[in-house]
C-alpha positions in Angstrom: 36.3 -50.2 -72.9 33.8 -53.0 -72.4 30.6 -53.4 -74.2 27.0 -54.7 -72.8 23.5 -54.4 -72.7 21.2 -52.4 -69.7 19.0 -55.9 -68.7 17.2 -54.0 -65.6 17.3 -50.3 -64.4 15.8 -49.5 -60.7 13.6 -46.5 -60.4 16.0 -45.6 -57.5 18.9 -44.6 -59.8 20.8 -47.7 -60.9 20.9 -51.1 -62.4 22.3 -54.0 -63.9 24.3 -54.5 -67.6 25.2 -57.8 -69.4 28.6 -57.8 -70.4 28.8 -58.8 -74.4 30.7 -62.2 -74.5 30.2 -62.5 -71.2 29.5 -66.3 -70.1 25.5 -67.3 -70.1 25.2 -67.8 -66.0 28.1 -65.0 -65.4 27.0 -62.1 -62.8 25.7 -59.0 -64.3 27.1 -55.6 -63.7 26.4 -53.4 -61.6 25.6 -49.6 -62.7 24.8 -46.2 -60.9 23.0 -43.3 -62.3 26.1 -41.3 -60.8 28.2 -43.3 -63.8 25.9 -42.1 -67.1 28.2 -39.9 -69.5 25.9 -37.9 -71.9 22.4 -39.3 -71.1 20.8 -39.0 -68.3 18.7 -42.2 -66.3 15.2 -41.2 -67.7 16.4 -41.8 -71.0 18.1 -44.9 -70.4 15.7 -47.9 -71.4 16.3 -51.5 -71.0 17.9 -52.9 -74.1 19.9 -50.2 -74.8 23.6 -51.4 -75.8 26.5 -49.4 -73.5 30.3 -49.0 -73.6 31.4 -48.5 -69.9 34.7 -49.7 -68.2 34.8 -52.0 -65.2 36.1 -51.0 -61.7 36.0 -52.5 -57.9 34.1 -51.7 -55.0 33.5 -53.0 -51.6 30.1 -54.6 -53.2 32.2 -56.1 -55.9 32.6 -54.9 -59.9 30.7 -52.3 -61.0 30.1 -50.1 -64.2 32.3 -46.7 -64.5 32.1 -44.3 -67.4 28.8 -45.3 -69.1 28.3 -44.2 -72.4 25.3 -45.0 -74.7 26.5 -46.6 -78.2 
C-alpha cells in the first residue's frame, strides 16, 4: 500500500492525491469516488492523508482501494 495526500477533489466525484515521497514535479494521482473504502466523498476534505494502492487504466495510473489514515 502506497501513502499520499488528497491535493484537489472535483465536486463531480473524483480527484487528485500526492503520493508521499513522490518527486516534487512528479504527476499526481488520479482518484474516483467509486475507489473510497469506509468514507464516503462528502467527507473527504483536501489535506486528508490516504493509503490507496496504484493500478493502470487507459488514462494512465490511478488510485484503487482508498482508505482514509
Amino acid at each position: 500500500m502506497k501513502e499520499g495526500t488528497v491535493i484537489k477533489k472535483n465536486e463531480k466525484g473524483f480527484g487528485f492525491i500526492k503520493v508521499a515521497g513522490a518527486p516534487d514535479g512528479s504527476k499526481d494521482l488520479f482518484f474516483h469516488s467509486n475507489e473510497l473504502k469506509n468514507i464516503s466523498f462528502d467527507e473527504l476534505q483536501e489535506g486528508d492523508k490516504l493509503s490507496f494502492e496504484i493500478g493502470d487504466s487507459p488514462k494512465g495510473p490511478n488510485a484503487l482501494n482508498v482508505s482514509k489514515i
